[in-house]
C-alpha atoms as one frame of an Amber mdcrd trajectory, in Angstrom:
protein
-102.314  -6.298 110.363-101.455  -9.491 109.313-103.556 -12.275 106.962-103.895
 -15.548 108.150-106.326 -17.141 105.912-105.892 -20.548 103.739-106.039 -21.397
 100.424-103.058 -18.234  98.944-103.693 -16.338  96.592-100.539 -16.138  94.118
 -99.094 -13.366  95.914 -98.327 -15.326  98.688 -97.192 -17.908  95.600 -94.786
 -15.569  94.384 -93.209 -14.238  97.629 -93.108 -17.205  99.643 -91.798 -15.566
 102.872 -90.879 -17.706 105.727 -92.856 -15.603 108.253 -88.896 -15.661 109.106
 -88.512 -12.039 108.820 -91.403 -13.269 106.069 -95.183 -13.574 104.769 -96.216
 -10.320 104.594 -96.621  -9.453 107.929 -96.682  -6.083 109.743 -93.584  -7.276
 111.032 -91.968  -6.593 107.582 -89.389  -9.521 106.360 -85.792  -9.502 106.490
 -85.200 -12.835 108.394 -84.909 -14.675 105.484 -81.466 -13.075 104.468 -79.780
 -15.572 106.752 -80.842 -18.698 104.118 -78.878 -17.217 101.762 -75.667 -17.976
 103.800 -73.422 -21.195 102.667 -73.573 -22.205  99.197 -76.305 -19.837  97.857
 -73.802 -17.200  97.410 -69.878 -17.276  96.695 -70.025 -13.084  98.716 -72.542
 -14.494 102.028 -70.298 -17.319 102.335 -67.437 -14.888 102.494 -69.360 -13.019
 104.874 -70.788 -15.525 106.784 -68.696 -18.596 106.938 -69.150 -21.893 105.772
 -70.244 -23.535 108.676 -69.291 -26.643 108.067 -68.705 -28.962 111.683 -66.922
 -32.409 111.751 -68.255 -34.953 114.080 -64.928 -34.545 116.505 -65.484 -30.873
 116.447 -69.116 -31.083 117.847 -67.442 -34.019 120.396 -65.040 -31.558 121.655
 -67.917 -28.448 121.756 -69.975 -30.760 123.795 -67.257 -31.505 126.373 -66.306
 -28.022 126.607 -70.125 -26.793 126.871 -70.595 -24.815 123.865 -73.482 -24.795
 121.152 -72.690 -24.842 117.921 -68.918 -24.061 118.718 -70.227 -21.506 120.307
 -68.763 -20.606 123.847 -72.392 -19.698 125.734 -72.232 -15.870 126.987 -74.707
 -13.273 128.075 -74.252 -11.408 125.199 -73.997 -14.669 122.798 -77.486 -15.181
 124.954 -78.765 -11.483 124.253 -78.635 -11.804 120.628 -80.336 -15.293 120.331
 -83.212 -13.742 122.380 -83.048 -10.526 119.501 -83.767 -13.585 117.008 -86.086
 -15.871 118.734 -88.149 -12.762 120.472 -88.892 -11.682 116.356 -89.872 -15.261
 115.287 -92.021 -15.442 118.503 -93.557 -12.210 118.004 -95.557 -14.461 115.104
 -98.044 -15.077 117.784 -99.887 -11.939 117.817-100.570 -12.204 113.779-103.942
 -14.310 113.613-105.395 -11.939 116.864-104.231  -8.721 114.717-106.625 -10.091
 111.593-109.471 -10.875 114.076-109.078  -7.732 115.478-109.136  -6.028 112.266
-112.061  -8.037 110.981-114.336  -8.473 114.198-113.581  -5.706 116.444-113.081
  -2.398 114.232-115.234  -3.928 111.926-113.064  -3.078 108.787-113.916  -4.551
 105.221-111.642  -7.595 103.375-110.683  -4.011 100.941-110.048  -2.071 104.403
-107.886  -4.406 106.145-105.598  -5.432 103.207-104.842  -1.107 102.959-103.680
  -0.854 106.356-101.974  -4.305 105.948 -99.670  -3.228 103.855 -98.948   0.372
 105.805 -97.691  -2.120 108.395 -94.495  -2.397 106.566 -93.192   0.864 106.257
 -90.694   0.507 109.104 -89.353  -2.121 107.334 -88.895  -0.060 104.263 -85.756
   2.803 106.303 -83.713  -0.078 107.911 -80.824   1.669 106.373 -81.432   4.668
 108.115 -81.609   2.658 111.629 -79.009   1.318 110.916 -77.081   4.926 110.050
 -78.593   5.656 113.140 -76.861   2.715 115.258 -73.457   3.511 113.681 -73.314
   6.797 113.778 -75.479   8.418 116.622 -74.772   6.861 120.194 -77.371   7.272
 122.806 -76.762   7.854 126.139 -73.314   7.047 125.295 -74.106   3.536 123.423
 -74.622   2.382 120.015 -76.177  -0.904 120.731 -77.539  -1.041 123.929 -79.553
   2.115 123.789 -81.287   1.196 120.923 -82.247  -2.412 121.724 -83.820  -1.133
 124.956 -85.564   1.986 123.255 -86.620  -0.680 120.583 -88.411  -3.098 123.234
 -89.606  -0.695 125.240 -91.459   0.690 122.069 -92.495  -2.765 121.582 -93.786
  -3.271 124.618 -95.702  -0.154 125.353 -97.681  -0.479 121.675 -98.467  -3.844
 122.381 -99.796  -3.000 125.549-101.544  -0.031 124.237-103.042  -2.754 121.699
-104.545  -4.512 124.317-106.086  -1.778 126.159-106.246   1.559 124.457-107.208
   1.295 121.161-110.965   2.291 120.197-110.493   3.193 116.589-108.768   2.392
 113.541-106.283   5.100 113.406-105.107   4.367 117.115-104.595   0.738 115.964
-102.592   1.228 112.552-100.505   3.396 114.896-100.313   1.635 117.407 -99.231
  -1.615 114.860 -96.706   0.469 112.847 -94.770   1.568 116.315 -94.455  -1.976
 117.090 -93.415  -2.732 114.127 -90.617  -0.119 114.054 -89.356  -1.534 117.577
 -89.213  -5.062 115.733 -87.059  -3.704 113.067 -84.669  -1.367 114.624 -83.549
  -4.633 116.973 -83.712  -6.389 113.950 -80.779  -3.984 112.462 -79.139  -4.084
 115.863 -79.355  -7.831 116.762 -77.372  -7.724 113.049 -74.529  -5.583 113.562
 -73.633  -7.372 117.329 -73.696 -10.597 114.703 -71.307  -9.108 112.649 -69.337
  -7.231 115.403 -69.066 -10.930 117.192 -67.374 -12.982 114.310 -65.148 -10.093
 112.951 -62.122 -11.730 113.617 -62.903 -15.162 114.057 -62.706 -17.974 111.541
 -64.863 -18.274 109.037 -66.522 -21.611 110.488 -67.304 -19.894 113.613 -68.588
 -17.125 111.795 -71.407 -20.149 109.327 -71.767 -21.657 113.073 -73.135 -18.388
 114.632 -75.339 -17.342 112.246 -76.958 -20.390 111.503 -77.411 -20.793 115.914
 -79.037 -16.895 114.542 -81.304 -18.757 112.293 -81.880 -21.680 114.338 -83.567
 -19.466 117.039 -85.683 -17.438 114.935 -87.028 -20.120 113.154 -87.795 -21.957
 116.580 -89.650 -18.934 117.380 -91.662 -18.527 114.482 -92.721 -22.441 114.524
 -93.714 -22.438 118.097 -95.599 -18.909 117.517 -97.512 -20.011 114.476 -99.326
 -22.790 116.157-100.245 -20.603 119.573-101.122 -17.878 117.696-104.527 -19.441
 116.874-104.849 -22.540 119.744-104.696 -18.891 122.255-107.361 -17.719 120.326
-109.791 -20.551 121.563-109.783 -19.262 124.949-108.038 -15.682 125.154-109.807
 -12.356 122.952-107.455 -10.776 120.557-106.355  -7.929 122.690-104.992 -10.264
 125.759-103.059 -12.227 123.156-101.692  -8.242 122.306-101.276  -7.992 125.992
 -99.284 -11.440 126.263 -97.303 -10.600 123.282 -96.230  -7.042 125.001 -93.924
  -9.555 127.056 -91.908 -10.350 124.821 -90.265  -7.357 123.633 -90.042  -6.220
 127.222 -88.146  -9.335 127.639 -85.629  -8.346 124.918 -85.096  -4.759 126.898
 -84.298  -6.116 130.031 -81.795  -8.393 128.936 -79.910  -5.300 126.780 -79.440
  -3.911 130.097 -76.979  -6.664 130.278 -74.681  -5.852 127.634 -71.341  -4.945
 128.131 -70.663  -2.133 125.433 -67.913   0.241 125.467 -69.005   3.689 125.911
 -68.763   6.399 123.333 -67.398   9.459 125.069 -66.068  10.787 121.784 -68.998
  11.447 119.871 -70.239  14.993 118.149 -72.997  16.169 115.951 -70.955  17.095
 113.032 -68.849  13.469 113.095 -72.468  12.104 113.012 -73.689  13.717 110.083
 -70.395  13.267 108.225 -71.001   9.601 108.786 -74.558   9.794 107.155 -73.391
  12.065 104.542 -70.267   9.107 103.838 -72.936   6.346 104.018 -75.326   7.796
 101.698 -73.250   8.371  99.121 -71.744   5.122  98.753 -74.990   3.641  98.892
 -76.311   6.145  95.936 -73.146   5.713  93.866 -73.867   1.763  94.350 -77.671
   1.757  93.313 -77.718   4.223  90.677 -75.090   1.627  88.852 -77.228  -0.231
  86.461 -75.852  -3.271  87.553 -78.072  -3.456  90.829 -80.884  -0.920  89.370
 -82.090  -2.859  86.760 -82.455  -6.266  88.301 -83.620  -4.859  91.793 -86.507
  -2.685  89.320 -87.527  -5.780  87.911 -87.306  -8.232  91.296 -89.873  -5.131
  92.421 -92.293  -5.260  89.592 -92.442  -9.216  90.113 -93.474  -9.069  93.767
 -96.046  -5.499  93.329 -98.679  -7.324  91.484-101.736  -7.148  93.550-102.462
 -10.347  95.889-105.717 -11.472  97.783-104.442 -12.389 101.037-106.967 -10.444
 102.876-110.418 -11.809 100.936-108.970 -14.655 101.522-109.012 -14.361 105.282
-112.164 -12.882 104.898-113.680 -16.080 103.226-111.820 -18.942 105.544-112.935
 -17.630 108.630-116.773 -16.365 107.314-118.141 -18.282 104.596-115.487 -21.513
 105.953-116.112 -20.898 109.241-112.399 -21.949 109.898-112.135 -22.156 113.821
-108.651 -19.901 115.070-106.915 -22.797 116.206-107.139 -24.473 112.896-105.942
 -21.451 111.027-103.022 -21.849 113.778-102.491 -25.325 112.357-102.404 -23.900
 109.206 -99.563 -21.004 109.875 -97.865 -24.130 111.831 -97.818 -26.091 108.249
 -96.913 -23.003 105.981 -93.939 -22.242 108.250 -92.752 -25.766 108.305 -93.453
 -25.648 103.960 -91.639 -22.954 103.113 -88.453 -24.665 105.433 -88.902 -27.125
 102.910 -88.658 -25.234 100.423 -85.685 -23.601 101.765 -83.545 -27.017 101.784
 -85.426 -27.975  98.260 -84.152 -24.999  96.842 -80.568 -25.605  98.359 -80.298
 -29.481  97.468 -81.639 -29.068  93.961 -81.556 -25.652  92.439 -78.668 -23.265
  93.557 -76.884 -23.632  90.593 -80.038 -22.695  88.549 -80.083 -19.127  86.896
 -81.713 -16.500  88.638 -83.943 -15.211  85.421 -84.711 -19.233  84.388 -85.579
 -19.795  88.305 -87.818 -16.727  88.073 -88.983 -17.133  84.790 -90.360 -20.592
  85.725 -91.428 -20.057  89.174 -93.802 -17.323  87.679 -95.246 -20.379  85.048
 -95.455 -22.724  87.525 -97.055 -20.498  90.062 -99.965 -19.538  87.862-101.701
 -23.227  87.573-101.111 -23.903  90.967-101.410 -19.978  92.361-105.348 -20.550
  91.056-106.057 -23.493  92.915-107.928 -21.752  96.020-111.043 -20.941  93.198
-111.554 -24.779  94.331-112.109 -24.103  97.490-113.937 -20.819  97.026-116.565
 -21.894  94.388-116.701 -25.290  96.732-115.593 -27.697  93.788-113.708 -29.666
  96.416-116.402 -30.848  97.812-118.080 -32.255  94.538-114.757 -34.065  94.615
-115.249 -35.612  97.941-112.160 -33.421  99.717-113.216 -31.645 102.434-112.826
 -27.704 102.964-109.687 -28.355 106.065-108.510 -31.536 104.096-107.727 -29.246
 100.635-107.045 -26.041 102.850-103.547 -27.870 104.123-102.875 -29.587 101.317
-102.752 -26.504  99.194-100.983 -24.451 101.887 -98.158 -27.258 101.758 -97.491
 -27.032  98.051 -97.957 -23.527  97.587 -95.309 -23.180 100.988 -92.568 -25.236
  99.439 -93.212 -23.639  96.050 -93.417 -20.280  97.257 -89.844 -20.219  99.047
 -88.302 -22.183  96.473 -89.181 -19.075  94.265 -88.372 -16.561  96.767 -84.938
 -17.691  97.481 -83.406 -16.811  93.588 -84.324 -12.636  94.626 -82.182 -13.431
  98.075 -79.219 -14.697  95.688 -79.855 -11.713  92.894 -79.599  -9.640  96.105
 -76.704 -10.367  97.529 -74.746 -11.085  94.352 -75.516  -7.469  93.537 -74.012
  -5.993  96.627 -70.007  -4.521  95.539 -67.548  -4.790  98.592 -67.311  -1.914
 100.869 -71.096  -1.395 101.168 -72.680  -5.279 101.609 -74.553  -4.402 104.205
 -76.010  -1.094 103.712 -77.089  -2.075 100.066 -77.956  -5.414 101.358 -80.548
  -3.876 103.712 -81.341  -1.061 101.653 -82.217  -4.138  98.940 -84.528  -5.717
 101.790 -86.489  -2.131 102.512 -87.051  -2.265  98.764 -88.435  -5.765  98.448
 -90.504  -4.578 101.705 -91.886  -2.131  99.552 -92.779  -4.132  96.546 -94.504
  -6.248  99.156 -96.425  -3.239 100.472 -97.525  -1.980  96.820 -98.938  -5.409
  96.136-100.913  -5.326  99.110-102.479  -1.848  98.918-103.002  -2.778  95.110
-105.085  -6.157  96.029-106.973  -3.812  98.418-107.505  -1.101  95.539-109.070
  -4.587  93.288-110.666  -5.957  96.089-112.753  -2.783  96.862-113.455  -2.602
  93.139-114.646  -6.038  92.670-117.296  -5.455  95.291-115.553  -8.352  97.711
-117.075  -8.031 101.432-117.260 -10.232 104.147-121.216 -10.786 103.366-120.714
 -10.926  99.600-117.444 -13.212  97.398-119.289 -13.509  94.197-115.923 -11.511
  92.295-113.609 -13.334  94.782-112.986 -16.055  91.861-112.394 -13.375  89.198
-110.212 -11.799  91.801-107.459 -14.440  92.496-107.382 -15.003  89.000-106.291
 -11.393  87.730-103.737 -11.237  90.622-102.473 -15.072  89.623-102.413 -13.786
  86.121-101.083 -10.325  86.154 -97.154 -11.391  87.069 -97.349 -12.911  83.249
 -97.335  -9.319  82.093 -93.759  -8.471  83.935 -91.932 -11.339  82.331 -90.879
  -9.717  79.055 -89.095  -7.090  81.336 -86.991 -10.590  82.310 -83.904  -9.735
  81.017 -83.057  -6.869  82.968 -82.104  -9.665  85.673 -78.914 -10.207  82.756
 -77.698  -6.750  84.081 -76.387  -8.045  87.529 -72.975  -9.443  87.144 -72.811
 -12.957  86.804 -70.597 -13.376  90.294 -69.792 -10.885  92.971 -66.149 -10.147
  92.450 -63.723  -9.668  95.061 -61.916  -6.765  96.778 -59.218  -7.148  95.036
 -60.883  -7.381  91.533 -62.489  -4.222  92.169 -59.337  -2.890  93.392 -57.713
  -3.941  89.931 -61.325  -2.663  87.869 -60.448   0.603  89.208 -56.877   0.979
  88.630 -57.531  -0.057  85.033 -59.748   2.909  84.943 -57.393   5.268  86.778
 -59.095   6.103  89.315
């Protein structure tokens, strides 16, 4: 359920997701809230440590064996494998398209609907996450659920590979697996914050980026394999190799050492979820947070072409799997770019300016894959690969660096006592923006009359969907809502004793 063609469409533009938790994938996106750690945001770097490591300090690590300052430990070793198994997962993506496309025979329209139902696990993480806190299983809050999670991985993967016959058994099959991805997701999280509480903060910057460091490995060394496999392998053994992984992830959770919960009841459960829920309510109904997050959603629904797209490269282009690979490779490796462009050079930017101009910028450059589509790059003497990565490395850098201001908006927007659960519950929102844009590109692509045997409207269709984000601009200044810094505890403490409350 996931697009790997060339040549974005502005959608991709616009969202620029490190298929880090990241493009739109059926694996949802919620990697990419580590980035925002360090100097992005005055409340992450609270949260998350600085990070910062003198030269003696990594001398002494190395003598003593650690990484990172890190002192090496099965469960230090469990969670890494959480993060790397969900960038490494990234190999199954280009075999899902082909499998859409060649074996159930679904349209460009067809396979961008079910596409974006591939997110939808991503959209509760909250509620996993109420789950994991409040509702031990078999006596365990974390270990339980990682093994549940890759088991479910495992056995829709493998299900994927030998199974499926239709469409419906495949979009199920694809949104179990995704659910497994996410509820580890949530849980490889809380054992991340569970780990530093405590600790310094530089310990706490030197973890999470070790977090990042092994997802990101993942997702690199998955993005080229996930089309070079494709040379020699169908789509449905890649499915079955991928099926490994997760059942990698569950046999290692076996591992963990976790205190058991021999205290728990029903009604302490649901008095947890009831306590949850209404802090997170009484945080997003505060227009503060509803009126920036509203517009941050209308900014990344407008309809995208990702799946025409696909459609095009690999029938009309004839791109070869392994070069699409190459392609994924160079988009991952892009929007990294982007990541440290957007942290060298424009941190201290405003959100709304950022925005503002991303969205101008992005529409010139969004439109650039009509070149390749109505073939004008080959009156100019560039051939179809040549412009193909070249245009996925601009639009990559480009598309994180305007990503990255929504991951700041987000966490600045998140009060203390309830970072996390808003945080996420932020996240499942920008997963659904992500999933509205997709089903609306497939509601435009059907309309235009785009098919694998006919891209005649696919030119007038990446221009309405590079054009349309123009029209949510005047709603700009609801971003002015969201307070300008995320106060402290104790400034909210003082807020409400003003008030008398």
């Amino acid at each position: 359920m996931v697009n790997g063609g060339v040549g974005r469409s502005r959608g991709k533009v616009r969202r620029g997701l490190v298929r880090v938790k990241q493009e739109q994938e059926p694996m949802g996106r919620s990697r990419m809230r580590e980035v925002v750690s360090g100097d992005v945001s005055g409340k992450l770097e609270r949260e998350l440590g600085e990070g910062n490591t003198s030269e003696e300090e990594v001398s002494k690590d190395e003598k003593r064996g650690r990484i990172f300052g890190i002192d090496p430990s099965p469960e230090v070793a469990l969670i890494l494998l959480c993060y790397f198994s969900q960038g490494a997962l990234g190999i199954s993506r280009l075999a899902a398209s082909f499998f859409f496309k060649d074996s159930l025979g679904l349209s460009p329209a067809e396979m961008a609907a079910f596409t974006g139902l591939g997110t939808l696990p991503w959209m509760i993480k909250p509620f996993y996450g109420f789950l994991s806190d409040s509702l031990p299983l078999f006596g365990f809050r974390r270990k339980s659920y990682l093994v549940l999670s890759g088991l479910l991985g495992a056995a829709s993967w493998l299900v994927l590979g030998t199974a499926v016959d239709t469409t419906a058994q495949a979009v199920t099959a694809f949104l179990l697996a995704s659910m497994g991805v996410a509820i580890s997701d949530v849980v490889a999280d809380s054992l991340v914050v569970e780990r530093v509480r405590g600790h310094p903060q530089s310990e706490a910057g030197k973890f999470q980026s070790l977090c990042w460091g092994a997802s990101a490995v993942g997702g690199l060394l998955s993005s080229y394999f996930s089309g070079s496999l494709l040379e020699t392998m169908s789509p449905t053994s890649v499915f079955k190799l991928t099926s490994v992984i997760p059942l990698l992830g569950a046999a290692v959770a076996l591992t963990l050492t976790e205190k058991k919960q021999d205290q728990f009841t029903v009604s302490n459960a649901m008095d947890s979820f009831k306590l949850q829920g209404q802090r997170l309510w009484g945080a997003l109904k505060q227009k503060a947070v509803w009126m920036p997050t509203l517009f941050v959603f209308l900014w990344q629904a407008t309809p995208n072409a990702d799946s025409a797209m696909f459609y095009f490269n690999t029938t009309e282009l004839q791109f070869p799997p392994e070069f699409l690979g190459r392609v994924r490779l160079l988009s991952s490796a892009a929007a990294l770019l982007g990541v440290g462009v957007f942290q060298t050079f424009l941190k201290n930017v405003p959100v709304k300016k950022m925005l503002v101009g991303a969205t101008l910028i992005s529409v010139p450059l969004g439109l650039t894959p009509i070149i390749l589509v109505t073939h004008m790059n080959r009156s100019l003497g560039i051939p179809d690969q040549t412009f193909a990565l070249g245009d996925t490395a601009v639009l990559g850098v480009l598309g994180q660096v305007a990503f990255m201001p929504t991951l700041v908006l987000a966490a600045r927007l998140c009060p203390p006592g309830v970072e996390g659960t808003l945080f996420a519950a932020l996240m499942s929102i920008y997963n659904a923006s992500g999933a509205v844009s997709t089903e609306l590109g497939a509601l435009m692509t059907s309309f235009l009359g785009v098919r694998d045997e006919n891209f005649s409207n696919l030119p007038l269709l990446l221009a309405i969907c590079n054009m349309l984000p123009l029209a949510v601009l005047p709603l700009a200044g609801m971003i002015d809502a969201a307070p300008s810094s995320q106060p402290d505890e104790e400034e909210q403490k003082k807020r409400h004793t003003d008030k008398g409350e």
